[in-house]
DRENVEX-588912 format. One record per residue (C-alpha): residue number from 1; residue in one letter; y, x, z. Coordinates in Angstrom, 2 decimals, always signed. Example, Ala and Ser with C-alpha at 12.3 -4.5 7.8 and 13.67 -1.06 7.14 Angstrom:
BEGIN
SITE   pos   code         Y         X         Z
SITE     1      a     -4.50    +12.30     +7.80
SITE     2      s     -1.06    +13.67     +7.14
//
This chain:
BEGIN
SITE   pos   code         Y         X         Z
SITE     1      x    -45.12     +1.87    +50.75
SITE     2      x    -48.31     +2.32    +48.61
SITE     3      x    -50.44     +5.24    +49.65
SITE     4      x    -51.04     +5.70    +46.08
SITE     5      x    -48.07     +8.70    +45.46
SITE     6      x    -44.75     +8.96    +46.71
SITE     7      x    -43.04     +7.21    +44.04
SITE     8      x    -43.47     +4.39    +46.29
SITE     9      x    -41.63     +5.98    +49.07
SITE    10      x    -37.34     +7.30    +49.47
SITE    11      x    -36.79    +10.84    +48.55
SITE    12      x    -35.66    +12.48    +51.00
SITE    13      x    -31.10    +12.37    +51.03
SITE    14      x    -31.57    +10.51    +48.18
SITE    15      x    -30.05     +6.71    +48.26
SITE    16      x    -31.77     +3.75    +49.52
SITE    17      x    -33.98     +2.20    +46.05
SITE    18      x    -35.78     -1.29    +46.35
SITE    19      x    -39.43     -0.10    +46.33
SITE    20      x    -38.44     +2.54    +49.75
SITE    21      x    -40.00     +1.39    +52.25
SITE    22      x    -37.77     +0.29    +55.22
SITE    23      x    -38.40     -0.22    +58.84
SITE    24      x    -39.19     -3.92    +59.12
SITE    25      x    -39.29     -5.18    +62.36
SITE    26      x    -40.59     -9.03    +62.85
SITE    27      x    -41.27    -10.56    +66.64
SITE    28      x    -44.68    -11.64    +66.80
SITE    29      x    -45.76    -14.71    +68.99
SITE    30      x    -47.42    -12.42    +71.32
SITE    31      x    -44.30    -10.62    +72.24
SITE    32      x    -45.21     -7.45    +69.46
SITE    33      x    -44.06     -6.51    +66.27
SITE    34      x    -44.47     -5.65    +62.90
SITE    35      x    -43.33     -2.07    +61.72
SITE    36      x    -43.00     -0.41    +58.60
SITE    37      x    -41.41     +3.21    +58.46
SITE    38      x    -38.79     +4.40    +56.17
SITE    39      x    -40.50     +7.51    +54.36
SITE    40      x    -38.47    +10.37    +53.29
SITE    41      x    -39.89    +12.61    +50.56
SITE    42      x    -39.39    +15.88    +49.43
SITE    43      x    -37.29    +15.80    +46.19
SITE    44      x    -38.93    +17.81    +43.16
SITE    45      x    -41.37    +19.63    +45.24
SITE    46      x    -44.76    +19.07    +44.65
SITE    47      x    -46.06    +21.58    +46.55
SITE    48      x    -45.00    +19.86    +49.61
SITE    49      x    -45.44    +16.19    +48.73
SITE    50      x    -48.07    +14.66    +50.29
SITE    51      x    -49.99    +13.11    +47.22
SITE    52      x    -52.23    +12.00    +45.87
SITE    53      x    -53.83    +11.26    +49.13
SITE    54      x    -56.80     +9.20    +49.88
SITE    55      x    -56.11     +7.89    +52.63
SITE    56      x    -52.60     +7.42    +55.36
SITE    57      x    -52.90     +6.86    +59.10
SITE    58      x    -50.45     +5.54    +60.82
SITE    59      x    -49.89     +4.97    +64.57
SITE    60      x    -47.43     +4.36    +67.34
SITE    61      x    -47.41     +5.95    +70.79
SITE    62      x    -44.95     +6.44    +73.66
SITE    63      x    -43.24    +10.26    +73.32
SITE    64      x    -45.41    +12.66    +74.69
SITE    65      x    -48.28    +10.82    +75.35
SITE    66      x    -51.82    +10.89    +73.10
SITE    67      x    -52.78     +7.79    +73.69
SITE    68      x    -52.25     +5.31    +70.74
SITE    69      x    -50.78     +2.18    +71.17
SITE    70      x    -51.68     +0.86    +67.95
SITE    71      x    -53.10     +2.49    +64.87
SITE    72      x    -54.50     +1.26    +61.29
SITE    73      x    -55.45     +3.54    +58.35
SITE    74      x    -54.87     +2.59    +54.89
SITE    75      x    -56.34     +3.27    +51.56
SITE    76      x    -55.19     +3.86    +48.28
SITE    77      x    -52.86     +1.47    +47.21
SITE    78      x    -52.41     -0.76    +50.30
SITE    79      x    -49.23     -1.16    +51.62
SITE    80      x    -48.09     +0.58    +55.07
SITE    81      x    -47.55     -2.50    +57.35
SITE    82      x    -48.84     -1.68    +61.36
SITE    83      x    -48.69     -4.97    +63.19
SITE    84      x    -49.11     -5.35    +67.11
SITE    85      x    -46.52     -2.88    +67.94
SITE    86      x    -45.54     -3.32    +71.64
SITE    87      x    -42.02     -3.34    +72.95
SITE    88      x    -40.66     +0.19    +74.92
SITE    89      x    -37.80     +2.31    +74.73
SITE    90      x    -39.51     +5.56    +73.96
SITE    91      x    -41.88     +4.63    +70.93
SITE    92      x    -43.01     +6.91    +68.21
SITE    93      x    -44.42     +6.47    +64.59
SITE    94      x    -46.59     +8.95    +63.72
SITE    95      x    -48.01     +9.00    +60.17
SITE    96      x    -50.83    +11.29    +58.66
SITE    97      x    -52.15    +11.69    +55.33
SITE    98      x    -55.74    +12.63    +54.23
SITE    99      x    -57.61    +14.39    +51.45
SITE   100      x    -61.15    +13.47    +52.33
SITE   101      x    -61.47    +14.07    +55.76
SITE   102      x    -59.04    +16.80    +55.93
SITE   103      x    -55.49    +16.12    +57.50
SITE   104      x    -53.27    +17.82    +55.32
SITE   105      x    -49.48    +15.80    +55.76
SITE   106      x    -48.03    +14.78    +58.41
SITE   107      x    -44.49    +13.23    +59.61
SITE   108      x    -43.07    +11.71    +62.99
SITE   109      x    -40.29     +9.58    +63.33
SITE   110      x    -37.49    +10.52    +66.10
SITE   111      x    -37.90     +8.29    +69.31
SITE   112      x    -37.00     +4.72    +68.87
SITE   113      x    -36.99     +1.88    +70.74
SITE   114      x    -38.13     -1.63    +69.99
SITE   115      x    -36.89     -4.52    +72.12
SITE   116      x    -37.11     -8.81    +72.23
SITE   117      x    -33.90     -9.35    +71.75
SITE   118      x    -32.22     -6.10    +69.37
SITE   119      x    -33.81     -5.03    +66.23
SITE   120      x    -33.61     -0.91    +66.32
SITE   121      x    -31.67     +1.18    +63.69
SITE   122      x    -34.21     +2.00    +60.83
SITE   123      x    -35.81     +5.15    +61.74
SITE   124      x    -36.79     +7.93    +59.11
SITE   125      x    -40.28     +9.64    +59.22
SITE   126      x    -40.19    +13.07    +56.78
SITE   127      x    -43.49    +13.03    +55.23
SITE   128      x    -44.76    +16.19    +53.56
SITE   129      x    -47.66    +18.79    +53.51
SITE   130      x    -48.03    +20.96    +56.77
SITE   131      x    -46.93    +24.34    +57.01
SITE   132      x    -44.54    +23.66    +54.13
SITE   133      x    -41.19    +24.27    +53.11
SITE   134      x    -39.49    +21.01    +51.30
SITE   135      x    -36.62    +20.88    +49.48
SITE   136      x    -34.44    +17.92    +50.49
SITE   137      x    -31.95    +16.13    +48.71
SITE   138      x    -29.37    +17.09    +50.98
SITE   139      x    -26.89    +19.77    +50.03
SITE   140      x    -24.59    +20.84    +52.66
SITE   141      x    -21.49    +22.82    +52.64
SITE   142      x    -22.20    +26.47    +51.73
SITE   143      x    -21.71    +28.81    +54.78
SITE   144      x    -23.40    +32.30    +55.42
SITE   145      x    -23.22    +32.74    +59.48
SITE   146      x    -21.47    +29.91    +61.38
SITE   147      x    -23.53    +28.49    +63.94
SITE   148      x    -26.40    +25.76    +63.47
SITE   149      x    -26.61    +23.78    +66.44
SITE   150      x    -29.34    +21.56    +67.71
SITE   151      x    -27.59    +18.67    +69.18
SITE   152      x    -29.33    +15.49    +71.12
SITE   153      x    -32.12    +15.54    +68.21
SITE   154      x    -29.60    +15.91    +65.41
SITE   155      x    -28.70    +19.11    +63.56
SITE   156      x    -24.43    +20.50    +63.80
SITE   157      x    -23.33    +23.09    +61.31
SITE   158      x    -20.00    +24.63    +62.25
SITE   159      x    -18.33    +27.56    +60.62
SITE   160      x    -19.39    +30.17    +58.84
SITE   161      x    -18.02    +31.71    +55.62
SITE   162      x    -17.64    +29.69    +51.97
SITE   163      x    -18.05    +30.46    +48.79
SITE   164      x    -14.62    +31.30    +48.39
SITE   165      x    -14.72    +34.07    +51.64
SITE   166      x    -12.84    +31.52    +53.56
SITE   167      x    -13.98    +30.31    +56.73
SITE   168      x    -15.85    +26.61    +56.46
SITE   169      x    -13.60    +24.59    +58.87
SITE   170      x    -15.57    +21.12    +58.09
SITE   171      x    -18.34    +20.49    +60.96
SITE   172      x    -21.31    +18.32    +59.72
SITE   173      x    -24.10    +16.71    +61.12
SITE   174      x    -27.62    +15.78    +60.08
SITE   175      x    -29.24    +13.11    +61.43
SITE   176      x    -32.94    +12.83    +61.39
SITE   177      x    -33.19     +9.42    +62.39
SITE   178      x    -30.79     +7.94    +59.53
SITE   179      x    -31.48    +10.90    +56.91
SITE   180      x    -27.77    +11.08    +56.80
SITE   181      x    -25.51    +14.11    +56.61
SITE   182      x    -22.18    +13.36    +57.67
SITE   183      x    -18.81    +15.35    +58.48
SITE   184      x    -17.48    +14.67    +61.78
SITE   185      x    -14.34    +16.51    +61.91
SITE   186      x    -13.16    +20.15    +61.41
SITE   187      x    -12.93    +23.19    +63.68
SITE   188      x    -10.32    +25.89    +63.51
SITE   189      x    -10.81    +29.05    +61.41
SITE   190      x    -12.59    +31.49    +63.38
SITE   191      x    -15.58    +33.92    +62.78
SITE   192      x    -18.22    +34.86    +64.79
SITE   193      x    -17.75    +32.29    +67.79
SITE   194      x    -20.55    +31.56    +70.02
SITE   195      x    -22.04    +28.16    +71.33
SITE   196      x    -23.74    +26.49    +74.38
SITE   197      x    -24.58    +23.05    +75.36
SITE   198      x    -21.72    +21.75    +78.18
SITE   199      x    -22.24    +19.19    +80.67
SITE   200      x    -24.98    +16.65    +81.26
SITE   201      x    -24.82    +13.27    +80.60
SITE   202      x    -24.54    +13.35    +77.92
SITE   203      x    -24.12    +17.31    +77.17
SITE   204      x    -21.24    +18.05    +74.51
SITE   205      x    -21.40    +21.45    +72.66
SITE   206      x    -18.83    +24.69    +73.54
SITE   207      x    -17.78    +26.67    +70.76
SITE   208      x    -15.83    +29.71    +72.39
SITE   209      x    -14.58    +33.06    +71.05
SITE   210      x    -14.33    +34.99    +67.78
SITE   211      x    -11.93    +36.30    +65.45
SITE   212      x     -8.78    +34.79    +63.65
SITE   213      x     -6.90    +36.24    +61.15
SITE   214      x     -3.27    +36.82    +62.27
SITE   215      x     -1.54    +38.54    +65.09
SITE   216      x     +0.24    +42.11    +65.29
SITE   217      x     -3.12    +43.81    +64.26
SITE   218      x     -4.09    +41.20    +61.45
SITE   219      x     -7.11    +40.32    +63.67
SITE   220      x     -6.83    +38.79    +66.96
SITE   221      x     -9.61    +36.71    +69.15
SITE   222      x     -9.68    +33.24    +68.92
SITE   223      x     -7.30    +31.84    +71.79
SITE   224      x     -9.22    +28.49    +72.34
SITE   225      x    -12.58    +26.94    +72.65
SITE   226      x    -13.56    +23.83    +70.93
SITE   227      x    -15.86    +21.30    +72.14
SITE   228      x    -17.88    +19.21    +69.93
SITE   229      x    -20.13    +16.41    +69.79
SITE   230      x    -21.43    +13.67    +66.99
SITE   231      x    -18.10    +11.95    +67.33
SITE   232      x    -15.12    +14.35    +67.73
SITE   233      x    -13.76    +17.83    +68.08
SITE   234      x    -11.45    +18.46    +71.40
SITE   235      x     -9.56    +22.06    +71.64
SITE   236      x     -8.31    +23.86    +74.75
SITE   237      x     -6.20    +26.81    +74.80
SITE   238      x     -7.36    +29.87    +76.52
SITE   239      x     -7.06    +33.03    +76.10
SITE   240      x     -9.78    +34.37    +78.30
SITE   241      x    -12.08    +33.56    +75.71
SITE   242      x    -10.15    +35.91    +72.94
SITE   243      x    -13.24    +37.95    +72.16
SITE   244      x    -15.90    +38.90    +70.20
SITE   245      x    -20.09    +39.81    +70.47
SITE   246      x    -20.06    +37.72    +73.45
SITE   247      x    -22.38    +35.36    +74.87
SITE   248      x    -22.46    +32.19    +76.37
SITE   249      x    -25.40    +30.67    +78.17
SITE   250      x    -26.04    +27.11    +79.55
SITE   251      x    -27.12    +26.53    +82.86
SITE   252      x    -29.04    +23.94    +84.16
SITE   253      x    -26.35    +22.10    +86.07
SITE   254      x    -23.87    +22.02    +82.64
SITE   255      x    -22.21    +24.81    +83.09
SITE   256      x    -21.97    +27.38    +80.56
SITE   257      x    -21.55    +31.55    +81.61
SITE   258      x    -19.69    +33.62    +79.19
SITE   259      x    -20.71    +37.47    +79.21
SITE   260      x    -19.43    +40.80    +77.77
SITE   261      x    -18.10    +41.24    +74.41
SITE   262      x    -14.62    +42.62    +73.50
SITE   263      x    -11.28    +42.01    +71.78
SITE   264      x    -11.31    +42.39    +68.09
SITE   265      x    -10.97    +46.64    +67.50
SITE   266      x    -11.41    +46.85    +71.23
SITE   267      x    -13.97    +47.98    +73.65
SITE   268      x    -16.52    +46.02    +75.51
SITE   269      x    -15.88    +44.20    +78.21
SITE   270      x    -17.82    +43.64    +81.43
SITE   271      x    -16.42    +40.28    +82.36
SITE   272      x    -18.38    +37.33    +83.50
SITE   273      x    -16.60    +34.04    +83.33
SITE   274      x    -17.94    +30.30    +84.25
SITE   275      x    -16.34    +27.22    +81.59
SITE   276      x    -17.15    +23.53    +83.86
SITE   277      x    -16.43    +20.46    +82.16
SITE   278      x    -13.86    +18.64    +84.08
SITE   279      x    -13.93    +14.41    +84.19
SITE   280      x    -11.01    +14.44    +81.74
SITE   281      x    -13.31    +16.16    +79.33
SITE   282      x    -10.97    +19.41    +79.50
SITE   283      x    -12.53    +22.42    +80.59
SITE   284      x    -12.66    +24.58    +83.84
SITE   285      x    -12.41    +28.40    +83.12
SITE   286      x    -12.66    +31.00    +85.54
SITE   287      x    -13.52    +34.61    +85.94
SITE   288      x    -16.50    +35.77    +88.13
SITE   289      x    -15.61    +38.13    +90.76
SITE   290      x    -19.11    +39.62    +89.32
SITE   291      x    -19.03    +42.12    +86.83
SITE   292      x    -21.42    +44.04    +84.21
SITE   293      x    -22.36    +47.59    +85.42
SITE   294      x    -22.58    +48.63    +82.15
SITE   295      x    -19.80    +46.50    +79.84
SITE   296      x    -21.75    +45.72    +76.42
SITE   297      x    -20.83    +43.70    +73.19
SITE   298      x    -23.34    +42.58    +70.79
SITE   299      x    -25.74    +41.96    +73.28
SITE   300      x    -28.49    +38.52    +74.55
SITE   301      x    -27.87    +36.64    +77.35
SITE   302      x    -30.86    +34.49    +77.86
SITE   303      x    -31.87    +31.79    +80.39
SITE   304      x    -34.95    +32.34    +81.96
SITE   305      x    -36.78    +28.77    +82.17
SITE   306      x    -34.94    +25.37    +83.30
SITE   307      x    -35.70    +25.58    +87.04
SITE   308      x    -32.58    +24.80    +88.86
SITE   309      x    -30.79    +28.20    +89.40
SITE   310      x    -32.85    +30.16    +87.01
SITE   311      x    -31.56    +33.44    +86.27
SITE   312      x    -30.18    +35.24    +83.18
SITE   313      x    -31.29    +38.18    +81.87
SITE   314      x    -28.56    +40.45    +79.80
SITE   315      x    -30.26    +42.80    +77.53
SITE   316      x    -29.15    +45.35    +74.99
SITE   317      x    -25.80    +45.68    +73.35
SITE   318      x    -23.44    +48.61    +72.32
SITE   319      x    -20.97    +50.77    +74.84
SITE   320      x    -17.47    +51.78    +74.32
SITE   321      x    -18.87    +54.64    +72.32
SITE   322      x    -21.24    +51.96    +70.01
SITE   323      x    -24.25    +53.41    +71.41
SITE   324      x    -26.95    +50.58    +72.30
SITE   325      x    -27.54    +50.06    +76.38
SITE   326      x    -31.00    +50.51    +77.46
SITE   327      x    -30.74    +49.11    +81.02
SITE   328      x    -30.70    +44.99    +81.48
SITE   329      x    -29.30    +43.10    +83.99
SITE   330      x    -29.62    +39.62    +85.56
SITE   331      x    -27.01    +37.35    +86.63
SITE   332      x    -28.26    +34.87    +88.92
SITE   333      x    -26.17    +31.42    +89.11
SITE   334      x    -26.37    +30.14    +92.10
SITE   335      x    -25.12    +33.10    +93.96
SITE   336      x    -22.68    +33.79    +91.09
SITE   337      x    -23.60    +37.59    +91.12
SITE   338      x    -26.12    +40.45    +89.45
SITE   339      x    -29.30    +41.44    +91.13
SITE   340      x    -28.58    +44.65    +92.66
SITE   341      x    -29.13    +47.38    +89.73
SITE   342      x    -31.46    +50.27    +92.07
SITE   343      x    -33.84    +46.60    +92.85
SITE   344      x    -33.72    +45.30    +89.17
SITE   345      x    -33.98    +48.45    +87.03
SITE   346      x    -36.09    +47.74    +83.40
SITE   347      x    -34.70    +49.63    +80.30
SITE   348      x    -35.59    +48.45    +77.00
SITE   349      x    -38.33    +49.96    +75.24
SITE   350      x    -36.11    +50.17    +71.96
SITE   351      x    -32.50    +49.97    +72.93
SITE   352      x    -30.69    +47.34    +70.54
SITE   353      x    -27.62    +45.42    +69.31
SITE   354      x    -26.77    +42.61    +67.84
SITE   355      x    -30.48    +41.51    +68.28
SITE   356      x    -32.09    +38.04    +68.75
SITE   357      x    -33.71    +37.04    +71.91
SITE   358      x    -36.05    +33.76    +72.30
SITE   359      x    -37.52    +32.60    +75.41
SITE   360      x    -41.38    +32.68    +75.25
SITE   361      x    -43.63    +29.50    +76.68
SITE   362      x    -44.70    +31.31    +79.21
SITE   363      x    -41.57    +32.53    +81.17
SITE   364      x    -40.98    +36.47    +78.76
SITE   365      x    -38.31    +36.94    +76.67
SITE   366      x    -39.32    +38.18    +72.81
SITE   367      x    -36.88    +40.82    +71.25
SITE   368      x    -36.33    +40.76    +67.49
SITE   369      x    -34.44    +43.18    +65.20
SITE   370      x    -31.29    +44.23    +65.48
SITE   371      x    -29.67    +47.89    +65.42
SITE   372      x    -30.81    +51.11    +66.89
SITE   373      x    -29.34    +54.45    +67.76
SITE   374      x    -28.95    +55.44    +64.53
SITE   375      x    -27.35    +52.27    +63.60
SITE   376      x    -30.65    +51.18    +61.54
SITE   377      x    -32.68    +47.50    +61.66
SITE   378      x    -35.01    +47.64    +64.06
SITE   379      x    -38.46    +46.10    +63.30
SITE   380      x    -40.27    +46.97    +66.50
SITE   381      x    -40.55    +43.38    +68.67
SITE   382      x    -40.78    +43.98    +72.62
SITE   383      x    -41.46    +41.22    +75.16
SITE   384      x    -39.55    +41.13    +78.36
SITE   385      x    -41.78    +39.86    +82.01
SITE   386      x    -40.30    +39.89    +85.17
SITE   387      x    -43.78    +41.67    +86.06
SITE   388      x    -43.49    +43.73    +83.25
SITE   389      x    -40.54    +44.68    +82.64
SITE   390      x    -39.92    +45.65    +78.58
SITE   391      x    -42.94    +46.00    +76.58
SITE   392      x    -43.82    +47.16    +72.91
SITE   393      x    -46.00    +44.32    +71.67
SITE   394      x    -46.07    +44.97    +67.78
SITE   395      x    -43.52    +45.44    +64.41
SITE   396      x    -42.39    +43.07    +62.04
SITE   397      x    -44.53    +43.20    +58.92
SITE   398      x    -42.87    +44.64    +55.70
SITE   399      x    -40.81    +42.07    +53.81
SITE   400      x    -39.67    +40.42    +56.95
SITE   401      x    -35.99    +40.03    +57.33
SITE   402      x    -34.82    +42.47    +60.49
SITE   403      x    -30.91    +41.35    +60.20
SITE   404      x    -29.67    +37.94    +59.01
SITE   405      x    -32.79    +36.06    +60.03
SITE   406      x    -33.12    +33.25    +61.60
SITE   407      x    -35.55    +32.36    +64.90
SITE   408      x    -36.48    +28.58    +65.98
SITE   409      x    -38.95    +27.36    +68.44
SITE   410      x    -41.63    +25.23    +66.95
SITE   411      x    -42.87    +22.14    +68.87
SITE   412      x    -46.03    +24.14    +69.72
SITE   413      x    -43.89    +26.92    +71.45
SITE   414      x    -44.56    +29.24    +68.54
SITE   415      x    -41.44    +30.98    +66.80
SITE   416      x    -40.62    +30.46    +63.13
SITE   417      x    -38.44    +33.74    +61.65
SITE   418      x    -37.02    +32.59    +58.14
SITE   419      x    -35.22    +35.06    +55.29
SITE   420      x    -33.11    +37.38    +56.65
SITE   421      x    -32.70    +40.48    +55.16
SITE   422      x    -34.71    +44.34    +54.89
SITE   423      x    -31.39    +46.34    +55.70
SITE   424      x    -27.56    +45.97    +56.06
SITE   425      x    -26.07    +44.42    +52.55
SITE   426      x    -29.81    +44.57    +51.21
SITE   427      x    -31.11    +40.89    +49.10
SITE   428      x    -31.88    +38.20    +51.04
SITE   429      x    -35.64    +37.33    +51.15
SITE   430      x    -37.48    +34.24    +51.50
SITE   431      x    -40.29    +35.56    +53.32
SITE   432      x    -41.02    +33.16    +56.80
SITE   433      x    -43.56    +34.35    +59.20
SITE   434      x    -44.83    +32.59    +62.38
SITE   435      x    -44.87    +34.31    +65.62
SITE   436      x    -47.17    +33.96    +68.12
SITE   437      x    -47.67    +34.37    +72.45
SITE   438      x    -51.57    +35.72    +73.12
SITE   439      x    -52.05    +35.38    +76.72
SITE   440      x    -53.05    +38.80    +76.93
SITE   441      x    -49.31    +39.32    +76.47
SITE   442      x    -49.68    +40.13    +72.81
SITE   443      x    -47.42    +39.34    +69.86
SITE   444      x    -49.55    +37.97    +66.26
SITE   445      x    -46.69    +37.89    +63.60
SITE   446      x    -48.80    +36.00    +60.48
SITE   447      x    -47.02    +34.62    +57.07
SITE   448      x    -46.56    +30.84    +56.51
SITE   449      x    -44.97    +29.11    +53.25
SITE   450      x    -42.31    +30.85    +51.52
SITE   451      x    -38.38    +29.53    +51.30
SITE   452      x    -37.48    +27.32    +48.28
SITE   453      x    -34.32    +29.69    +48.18
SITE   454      x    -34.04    +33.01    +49.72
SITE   455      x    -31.60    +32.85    +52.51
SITE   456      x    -29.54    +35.06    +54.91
SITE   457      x    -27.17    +34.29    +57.53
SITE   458      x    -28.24    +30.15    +57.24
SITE   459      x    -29.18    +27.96    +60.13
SITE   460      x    -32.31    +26.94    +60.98
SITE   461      x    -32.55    +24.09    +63.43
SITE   462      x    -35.25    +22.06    +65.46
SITE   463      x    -34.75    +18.48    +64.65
SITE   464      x    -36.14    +15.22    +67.00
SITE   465      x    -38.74    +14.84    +64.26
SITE   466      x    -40.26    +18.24    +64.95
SITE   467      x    -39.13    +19.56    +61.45
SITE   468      x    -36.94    +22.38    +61.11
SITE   469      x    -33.84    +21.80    +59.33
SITE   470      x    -33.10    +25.28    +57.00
SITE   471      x    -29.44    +25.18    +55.94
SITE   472      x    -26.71    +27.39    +54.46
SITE   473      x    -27.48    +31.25    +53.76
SITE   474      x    -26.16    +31.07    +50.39
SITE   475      x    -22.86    +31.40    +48.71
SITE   476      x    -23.00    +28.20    +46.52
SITE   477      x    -24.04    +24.94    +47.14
SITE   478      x    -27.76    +24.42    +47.54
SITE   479      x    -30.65    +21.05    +48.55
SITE   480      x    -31.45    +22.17    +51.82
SITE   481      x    -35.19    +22.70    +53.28
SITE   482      x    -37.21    +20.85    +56.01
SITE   483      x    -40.22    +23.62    +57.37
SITE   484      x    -43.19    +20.52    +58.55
SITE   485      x    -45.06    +22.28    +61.30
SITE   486      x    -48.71    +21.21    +62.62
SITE   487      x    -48.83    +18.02    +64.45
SITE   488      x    -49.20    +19.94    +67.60
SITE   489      x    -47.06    +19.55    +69.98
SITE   490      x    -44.98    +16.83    +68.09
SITE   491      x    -45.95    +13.69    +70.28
//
């Protein structure tokens, strides 16, 4: 590839062309090699393409670590060859582009390895401008809601609703490191399932719950639980799991707890149930003897860290009479129980449902939208410490979508919220805003580049590249986006 523009270089989905640049991997007599990248563009987007640029460097280093291996920077016109490249399992192209002296694009290619004997699959590197949304040349099914998974690196998009108000059964897969999307099989028709990584080595993904049409009330809860993974769809019957507004939360040891909800029409549930993946790759399903003091639907179940036995803290949700619950609870895994409600006793600060919860990189929990009292969007954030308890640490700014959004950790531990809507049935927006930890235990919620295409109810999913893959949230057909964060924390 010539730094000159990205004419040079593969648009991003778009098919292989003779001047694209390709991974080219030659031994060396010294026991290195030769490496050129395969550069994906953004398609139609100038915006976000990185050109014209003065000058690209590019450099290889192990994942995780700053210290460069090997690194060359190339002017205008020269093409990207980086020779000396040592052998390892865990290597990682990095490749920044300059105006002057200012580092304005970036892109990172998924972990690769490079060994003596095997020539690695061609890896991808997604160059663009930072901070931007890029449209791609990738145009996946169109589904508002379904689930967007992150998967061993790689992005699965399962369910959701069609443009023809029929539930998406096809289950497809991006993969960063080919720029491929690909459809791996098809789930059952089911709305508003929930998901959780299951098992280990490696982990495969749970979808469990949700509603079916059919039955003596025309709605009935989904009587099975898929598992999924890059290669195939497996489904088990149960009917433990007929319910909806639950969660499900992985534990450390690949387990997966299932929490609250309620039949379709019903009321909430306080159930606690454990799914184990057996050797036979069926599943283990068993009810808790441990049960919610205060049964809830609609509520967040979420992990706190990845320490063996870490506990979960279940916050907010409606009661039998749809009112939001104030008090949380934690369910601690290796007991199998609830921390005794008169020791652990924290209320919300703005009692929610249907809310999003993301871990913080510090240990707190960060509360985001959802429904009130009144049954109104909430735009008041709160941050949850064990020290602490529930705190008010801010609101979302106007224009920022309080239902229908979408929340994904960055590589720096920051949060990206994307479209989303004002209010119930209002327009979707393509306002994105980047949220930010203090560590005074304060919440800065600042603007970043705005969606291609306003979006609500799409995925948005951290890839192995670092990008975030911005899918769906439409009801036709539509290129999705890649957001390119800062290079920090993308080693």
């Amino acid at each position: 590839m010539a730094v000159a523009g990205p004419a040079t270089a593969r648009r991003a989905g778009a098919p292989a062309v003779a001047a694209a640049a390709a991974l080219l991997v030659a031994a060396c007599a010294d026991g290195a090699t030769v490496i050129r990248p395969v550069i994906d563009l953004p398609v139609n987007d100038p915006d976000a393409s990185a050109s014209p640029l003065d000058t690209i460097t590019l450099t290889v280093a192990h994942a995780g670590n700053d210290t460069e291996l090997v690194s060359q920077t190339f002017r205008r016109g020269q093409t990207l060859e980086l020779p000396g490249v040592p052998f390892g399992d865990d290597l990682v192209v990095h490749m920044s582009g300059f105006v002057g002296q200012s580092n304005v694009a970036y892109g990172r290619t998924c972990v690769i390895g490079v060994a003596a004997d095997a020539a690695p699959a061609a890896p991808h590197l997604f160059f663009s401008r930072e901070v931007k949304f890029a449209s791609t040349a990738i145009a996946p099914i169109a589904r508002i809601g379904g689930l967007g998974v992150p998967y061993l690196g790689t992005a699965l998009l399962v369910g959701g609703t069609g443009a023809d108000g029929r539930s998406v059964p096809e289950v497809e897969r991006f993969d960063p490191l080919t720029g491929a999307l690909t459809v791996v099989g098809a789930v059952l028709s089911r709305d508003q399932a929930v998901q959780a990584l299951i098992g280990t080595s490696p982990p495969r993904v749970v979808v469990i719950g949700g509603a079916v049409v059919g039955g003596a009330t025309g709605v009935d809860g989904a009587k099975f639980i898929e598992v999924v993974d890059d290669r195939r769809i497996e489904r088990v019957d149960n009917t433990d799991m007929a319910r909806v507004d639950l969660t499900a939360t992985a534990l450390t040891d690949g387990r997966v707890i299932a929490i609250g909800g309620k039949p379709p029409g019903g009321a909430p549930l306080g159930d606690i149930d454990e799914i184990a993946p057996l050797p036979d790759t069926t599943l283990a399903v068993r009810k808790l003897a441990a049960a919610l003091v205060a049964p809830r639907s609609g509520h967040t179940a979420t992990r706190l860290g990845d320490d063996v036995g870490a506990p979960v803290l279940i916050a907010g949700g409606q009661d039998a009479a749809g009112a939001p619950v104030a008090a949380a609870e934690l369910f601690k895994p290796l007991s199998g129980q609830l921390a005794d409600s008169m020791l652990f006793k924290h209320d919300m600060a703005v009692p929610r449902h249907h809310h999003t919860a993301v871990l913080m990189p510090d240990g707190s929990v960060l509360f985001i939208g959802g429904f009130d009292t009144l049954g109104q969007p909430v735009s008041a954030l709160e941050l949850f410490s064990v020290d602490a308890g529930f705190v008010a640490v801010g609101e979302l700014p106007k224009g920022a979508g309080l239902v229908d959004f979408a929340a994904t950790t960055l590589p720096d531990g920051r949060i990206l919220l994307t479209g989303g809507r004002e209010s119930s049935g209002g327009q979707a927006v393509n306002n994105a805003y980047i949220v930010r930890l203090n560590f005074n235990q304060t919440v800065d919620v600042v603007s970043t580049d705005h969606l291609a295409v306003a979006r609500a109810g799409h995925q948005a999913i951290a890839l192995c590249d670092g990008t975030i893959l911005i899918s769906g949230g439409t009801t036709v057909p539509l290129p999705a986006e890649r957001y390119n964060p800062p290079p920090d924390g993308r080693r």
